[in-house]
N, C-alpha and C positions, 0 to 999 in steps of 0.2 A: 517565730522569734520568741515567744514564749510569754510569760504576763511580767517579767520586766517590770519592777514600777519607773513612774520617770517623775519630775516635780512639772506642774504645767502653770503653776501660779505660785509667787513668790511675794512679799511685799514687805517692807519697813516701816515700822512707826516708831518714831524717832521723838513723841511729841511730849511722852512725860521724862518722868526718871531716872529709867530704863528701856531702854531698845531691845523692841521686840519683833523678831523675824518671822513672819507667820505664811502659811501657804497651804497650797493640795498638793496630791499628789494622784497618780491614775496606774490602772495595769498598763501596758504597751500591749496588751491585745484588743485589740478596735472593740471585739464583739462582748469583752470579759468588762471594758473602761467602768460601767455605772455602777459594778459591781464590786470593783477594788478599789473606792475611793477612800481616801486616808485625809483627813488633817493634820496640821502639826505648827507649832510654835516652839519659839526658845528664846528664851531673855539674853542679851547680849553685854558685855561688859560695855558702860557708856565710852570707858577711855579709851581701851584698846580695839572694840568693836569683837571680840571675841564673845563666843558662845559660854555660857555662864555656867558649869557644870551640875547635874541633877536639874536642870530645869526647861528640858526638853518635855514635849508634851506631845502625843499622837492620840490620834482618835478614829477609831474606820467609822464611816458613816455609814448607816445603816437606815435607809429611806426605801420601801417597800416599792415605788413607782421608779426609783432610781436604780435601772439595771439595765444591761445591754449594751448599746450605745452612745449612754445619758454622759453627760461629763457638763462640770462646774466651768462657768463661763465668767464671774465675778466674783470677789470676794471684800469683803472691806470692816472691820474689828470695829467694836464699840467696846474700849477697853474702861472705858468708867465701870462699868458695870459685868464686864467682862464675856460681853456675845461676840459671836462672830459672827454676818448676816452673809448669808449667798445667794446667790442668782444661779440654776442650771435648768438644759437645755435635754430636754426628752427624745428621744429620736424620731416621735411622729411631729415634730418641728414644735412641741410648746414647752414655753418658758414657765419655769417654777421660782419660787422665793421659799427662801429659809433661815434660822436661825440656830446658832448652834450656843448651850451655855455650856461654856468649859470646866463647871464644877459639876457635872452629872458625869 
């Protein structure tokens, strides 16, 4: 099927100013997943709820132990300060933590 990306976590924070759509994304090849992971956000217009233009953001992760079959299992923003904190899952079954700051 080929590496396909697909979105597998999606979420809203609705809680300041502006709404911010944030999420992963992964390859759709099972064995390529730890290897094509992406982030990505986009501020949203508060009224219309539409995407706010030039203000889309991707980011490929890049984590040495994350490869294979690894894939992000939570996500959740710390937008005061602007990280984004995750939880992913290795393929010999152990759970990792991480943080992502979006101005690197």
């Amino acid at each position: 099927m080929g590496t396909v990306p697909y979105i597998d976590h999606m979420h809203l924070d609705d809680t300041g100013a502006v709404e911010i759509l944030f999420g992963s994304s992964r390859s759709n090849e099972r064995m390529n997943s730890g290897d094509q992971i992406h982030i990505w956000k986009v501020n949203l217009d508060p009224t219309t709820h539409n995407p706010i233009p030039g203000s889309l953001t991707v980011t490929h992760i890049k984590i040495d132990d994350m490869k294979d079959q690894s894939h992000i299992i939570a996500l959740k923003p710390v937008l005061v300060n602007g990280e984004l904190h995750g939880m992913w899952w290795k393929e010999d079954k152990k759970i990792f933590y991480w943080k992502h700051d979006w101005t690197t």
